[in-house]
C-alpha positions in Angstrom: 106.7 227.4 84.5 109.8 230.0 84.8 108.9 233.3 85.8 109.3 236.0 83.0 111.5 238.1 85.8 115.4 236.2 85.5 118.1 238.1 84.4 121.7 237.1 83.7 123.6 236.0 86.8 127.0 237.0 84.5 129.0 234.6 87.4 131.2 231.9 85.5 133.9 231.5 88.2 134.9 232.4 91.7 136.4 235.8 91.0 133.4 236.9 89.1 130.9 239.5 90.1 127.3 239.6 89.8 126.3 241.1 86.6 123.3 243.9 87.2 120.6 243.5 84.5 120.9 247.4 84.1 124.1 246.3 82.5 123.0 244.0 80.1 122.8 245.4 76.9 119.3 246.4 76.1 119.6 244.0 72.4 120.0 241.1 74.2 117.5 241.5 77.4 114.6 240.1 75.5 113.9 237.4 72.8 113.4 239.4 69.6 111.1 238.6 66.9 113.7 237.1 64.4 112.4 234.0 61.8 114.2 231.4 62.8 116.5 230.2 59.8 116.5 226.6 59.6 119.5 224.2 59.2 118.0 220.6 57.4 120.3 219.1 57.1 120.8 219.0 61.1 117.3 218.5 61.1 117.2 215.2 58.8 119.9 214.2 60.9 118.9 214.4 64.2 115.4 213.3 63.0 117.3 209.9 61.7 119.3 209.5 64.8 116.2 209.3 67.0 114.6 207.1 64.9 117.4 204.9 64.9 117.6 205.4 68.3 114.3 204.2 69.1 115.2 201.3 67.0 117.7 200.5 68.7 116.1 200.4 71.8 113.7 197.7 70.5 116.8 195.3 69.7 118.3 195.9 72.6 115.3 193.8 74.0 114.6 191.3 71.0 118.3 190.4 69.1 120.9 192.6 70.9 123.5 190.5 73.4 123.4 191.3 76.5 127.1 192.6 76.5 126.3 194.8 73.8 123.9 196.5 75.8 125.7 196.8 78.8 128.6 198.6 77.3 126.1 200.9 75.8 125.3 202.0 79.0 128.6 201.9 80.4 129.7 204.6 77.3 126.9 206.5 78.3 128.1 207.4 81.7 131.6 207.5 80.4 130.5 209.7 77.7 128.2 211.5 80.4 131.7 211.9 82.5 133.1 214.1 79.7 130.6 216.3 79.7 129.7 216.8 83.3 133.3 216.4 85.1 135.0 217.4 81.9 133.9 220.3 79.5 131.3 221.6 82.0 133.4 221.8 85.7 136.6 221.2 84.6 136.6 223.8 81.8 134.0 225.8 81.1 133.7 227.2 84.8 137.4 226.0 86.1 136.0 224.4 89.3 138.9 222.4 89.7 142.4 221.9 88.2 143.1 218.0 86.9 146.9 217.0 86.1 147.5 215.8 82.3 146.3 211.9 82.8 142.6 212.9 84.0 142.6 215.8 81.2 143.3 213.2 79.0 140.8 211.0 80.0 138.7 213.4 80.3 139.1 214.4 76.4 138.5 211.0 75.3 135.6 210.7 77.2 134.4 214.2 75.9 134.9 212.9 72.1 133.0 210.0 73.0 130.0 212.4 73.9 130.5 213.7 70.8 129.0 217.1 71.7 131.7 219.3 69.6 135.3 219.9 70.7 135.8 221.4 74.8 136.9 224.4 73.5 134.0 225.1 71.6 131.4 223.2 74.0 133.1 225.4 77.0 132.9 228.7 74.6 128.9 228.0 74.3 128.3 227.4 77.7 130.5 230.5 79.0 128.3 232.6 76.6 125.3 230.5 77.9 125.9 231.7 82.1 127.1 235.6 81.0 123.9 236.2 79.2 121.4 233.7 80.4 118.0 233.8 78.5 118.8 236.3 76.5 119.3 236.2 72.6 122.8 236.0 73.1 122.1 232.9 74.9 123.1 230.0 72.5 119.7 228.1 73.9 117.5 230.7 75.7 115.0 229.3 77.6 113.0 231.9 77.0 112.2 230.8 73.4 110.0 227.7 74.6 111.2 224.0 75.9 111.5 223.0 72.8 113.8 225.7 71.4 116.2 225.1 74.3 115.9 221.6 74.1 117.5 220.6 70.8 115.3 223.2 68.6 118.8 225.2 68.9 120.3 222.9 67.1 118.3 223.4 64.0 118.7 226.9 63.7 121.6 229.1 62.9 122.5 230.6 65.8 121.1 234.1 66.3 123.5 237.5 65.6 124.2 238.1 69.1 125.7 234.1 70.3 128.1 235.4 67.8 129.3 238.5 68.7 129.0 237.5 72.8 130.7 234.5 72.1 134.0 236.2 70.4 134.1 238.4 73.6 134.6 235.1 75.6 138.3 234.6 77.0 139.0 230.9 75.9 142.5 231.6 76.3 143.0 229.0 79.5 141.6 226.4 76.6 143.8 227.0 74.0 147.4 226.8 76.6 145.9 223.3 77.3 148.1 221.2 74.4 145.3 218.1 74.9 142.2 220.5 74.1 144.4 221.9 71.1 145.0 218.8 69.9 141.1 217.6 69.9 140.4 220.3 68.3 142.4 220.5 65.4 141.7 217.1 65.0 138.2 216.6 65.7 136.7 215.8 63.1 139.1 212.7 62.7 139.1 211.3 66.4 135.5 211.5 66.8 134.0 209.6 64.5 136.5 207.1 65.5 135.5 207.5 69.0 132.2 207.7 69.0 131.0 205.4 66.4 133.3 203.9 65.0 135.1 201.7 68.2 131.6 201.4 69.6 129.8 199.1 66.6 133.0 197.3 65.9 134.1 196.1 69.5 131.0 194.1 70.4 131.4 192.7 66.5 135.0 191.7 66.9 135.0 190.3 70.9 131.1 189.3 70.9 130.2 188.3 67.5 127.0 190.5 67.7 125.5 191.8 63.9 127.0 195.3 62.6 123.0 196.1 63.0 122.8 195.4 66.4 126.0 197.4 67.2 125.1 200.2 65.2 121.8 200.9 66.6 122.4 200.4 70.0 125.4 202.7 69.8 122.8 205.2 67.9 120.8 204.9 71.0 123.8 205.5 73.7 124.9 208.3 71.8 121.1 209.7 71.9 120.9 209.0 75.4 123.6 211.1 76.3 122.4 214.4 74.1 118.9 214.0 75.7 120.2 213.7 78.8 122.5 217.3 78.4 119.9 219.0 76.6 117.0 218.3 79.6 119.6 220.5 81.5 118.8 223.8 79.1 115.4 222.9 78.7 113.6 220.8 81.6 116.2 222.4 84.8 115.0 225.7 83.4 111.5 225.4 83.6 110.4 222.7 86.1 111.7 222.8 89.9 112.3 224.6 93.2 114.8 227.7 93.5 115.8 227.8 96.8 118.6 229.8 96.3 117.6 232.2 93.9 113.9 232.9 92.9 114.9 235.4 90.3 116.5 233.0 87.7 114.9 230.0 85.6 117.0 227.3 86.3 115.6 224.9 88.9 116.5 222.3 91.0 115.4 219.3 89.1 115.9 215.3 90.3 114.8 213.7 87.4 117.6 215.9 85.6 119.8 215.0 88.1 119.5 211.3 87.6 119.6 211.2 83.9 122.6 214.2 83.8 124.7 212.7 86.5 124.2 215.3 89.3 123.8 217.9 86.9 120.2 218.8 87.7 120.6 221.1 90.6 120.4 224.1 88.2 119.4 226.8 90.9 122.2 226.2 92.8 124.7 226.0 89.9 123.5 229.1 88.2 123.8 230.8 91.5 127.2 229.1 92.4 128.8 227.7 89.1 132.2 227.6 90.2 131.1 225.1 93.2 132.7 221.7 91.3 129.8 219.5 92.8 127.6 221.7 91.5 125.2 220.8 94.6 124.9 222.2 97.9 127.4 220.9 100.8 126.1 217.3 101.4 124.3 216.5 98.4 125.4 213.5 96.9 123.1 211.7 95.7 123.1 210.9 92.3 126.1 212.9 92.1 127.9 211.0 89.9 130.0 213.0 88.3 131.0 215.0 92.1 132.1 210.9 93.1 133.8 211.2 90.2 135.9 214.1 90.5 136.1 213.2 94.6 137.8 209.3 93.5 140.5 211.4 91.3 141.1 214.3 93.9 142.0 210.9 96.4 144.6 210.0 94.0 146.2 213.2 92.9 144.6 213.6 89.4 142.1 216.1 90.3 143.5 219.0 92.6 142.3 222.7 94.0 138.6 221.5 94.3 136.2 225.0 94.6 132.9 224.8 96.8 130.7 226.9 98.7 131.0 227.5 102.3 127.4 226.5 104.7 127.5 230.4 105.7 127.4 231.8 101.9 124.5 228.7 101.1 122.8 230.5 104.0 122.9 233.8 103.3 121.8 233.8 99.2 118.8 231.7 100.5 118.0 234.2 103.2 118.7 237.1 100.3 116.7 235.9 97.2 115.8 232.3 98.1 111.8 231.0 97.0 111.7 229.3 101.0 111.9 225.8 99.7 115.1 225.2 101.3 115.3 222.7 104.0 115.7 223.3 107.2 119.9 225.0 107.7 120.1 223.2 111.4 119.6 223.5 114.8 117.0 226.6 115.8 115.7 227.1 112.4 112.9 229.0 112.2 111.2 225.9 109.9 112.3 223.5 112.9 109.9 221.3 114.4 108.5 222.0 118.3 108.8 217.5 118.1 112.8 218.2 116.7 112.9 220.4 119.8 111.2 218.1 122.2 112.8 214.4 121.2 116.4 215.5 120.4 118.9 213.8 122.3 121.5 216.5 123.9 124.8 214.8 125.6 127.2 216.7 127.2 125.5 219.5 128.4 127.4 222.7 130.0 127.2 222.2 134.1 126.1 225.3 135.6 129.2 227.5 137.0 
């Protein structure tokens, strides 16, 4: 369970400062007792998606073709994509600068996702790092797993996500013509992106049932929220924090898997403008950090941010929980068999 000690980091990008909890405003430093108002219409909605979802899943294993359920899980990393290399690194914390074919991409893949506009998933998740469980936090963990799992969602948002979130500069967001364009437009591109082109391609190439396609869509597109929303909730509760022991967000595998690399939530809280969002070296199931590294080969993705080993080191040493593995050679942590079986070539000859 998180400890009842975090505080708002305030860090969204490289040039950013630690924000001191004595300068959080004292309205927004603890959950208050507000009634939740809630939305049900989101609630019948989300409540019919699952359902359907789950549904889906059955015919994906009784009536479905095969190719129908392999591009549902191809659109669900793809949709995954513009979440995690898109609105997350790319925009919301400017970890790397992409030229206007992988923004492009990158917003169509977003709209897939279906997770509301970049400029206003970024705006939410800028709010989200500044004022980290706090009521101003659009899902504060501190309300419960549920609440900032999807329980957000079926609430209005509370006073102060408002008022936070119209301090946020989104101006980098709007100069970008592509994220303009989505957005003034949303609400005609992504029906037709997300579930529209989805049911009728595996009818039209495949001949699979309008049933079939539209369930197992229901279930991709279910997938992929899930997946996003165990980062707010399950990498803020469950996992190590080897880099800061003072925060809720955890390093979490399981996230990592489902998220595409987005489960090491200690270390991005503690370093969001590291475009990995993983510690030098970790790769694995790093998807979306494979991603970004393909494009960067071929020119599309440019100006990649990470962390240096020496700065790792020293905000583990700082406020670290001593769960991080060993740094190296003559670690404190380091093995006396390490010492003794370690094969040393070219040693110094004695002057």
């Amino acid at each position: 369970m998180a400890p009842n000690i975090s505080f708002p980091t305030g860090v969204l990008h490289e040039n950013d400062d630690e924000v001191s909890p004595m300068g959080i405003p004292p309205e927004v430093n603890k959950p208050d007792d507000r009634k939740l108002q809630l939305v049900w219409r989101n609630i019948i909605l989300f409540a019919y998606l699952h359902l359907t979802a789950l549904y889906g899943v059955w015919l994906m294993f009784t009536s479905a073709k095969l190719a129908t359920s392999v591009m549902a899980i191809l659109l669900y990393q793809l949709g995954g994509l513009g979440i995690t290399a898109g609105a997350h690194r790319l925009w919301a914390h400017r970890s790397y600068k992409a030229k206007w074919p992988l923004r492009l991409l990158l917003t169509f893949f977003n709209t897939l996702a279906f997770e509301d506009s970049v400029i206003d998933w970024a705006r939410d998740h800028r709010v989200h790092h500044k004022f980290s469980e706090t009521d101003a936090d659009p899902h504060n963990a501190k309300r419960g797993f549920f609440f900032s799992h999807v329980g957000w969602l079926l609430c209005r948002k509370h006073p102060q996500v408002k008022e936070k979130g119209k301090q946020i500069d989104l101006s980098d967001l709007w100069a970008d013509p592509i994220l303009k364009y989505q957005k003034k437009y949303y609400n005609y591109l992504m029906p037709l992106v997300c579930f529209v082109m989805p049911t009728v391609i595996p009818m039209y190439f495949w001949g699979e049932t309008f049933k079939n396609a539209f369930c197992v869509n229901l279930f991709r597109y279910c997938l992929t929220l899930n997946a996003t929303w165990l980062v707010n909730s399950a990498a803020h509760f469950f996992g190590d924090k080897p880099y800061d022991k003072f925060i809720n967000p955890a390093e979490n595998f399981a996230v990592a898997v489902l998220a595409l690399g987005e489960g090491w939530h200690n270390y991005h809280h503690t370093f969001p403008w590291d475009y990995k969002t993983a510690e030098l070296g970790k790769y694995n199931v790093n998807f979306s950090c494979a991603f970004i590294d393909f494009f960067a080969k071929i020119g599309w993705a440019y100006d990649l941010k990470t962390v240096s080993e020496e700065m790792i080191k020293k905000r583990v040493l700082r406020t670290g929980d001593g769960s991080h593995e060993i740094w190296g050679w003559g670690d404190k942590d380091q093995s006396v068999e390490d010492y003794r079986d370690a094969i040393i070539t070219h040693r110094k000859k004695a002057s």
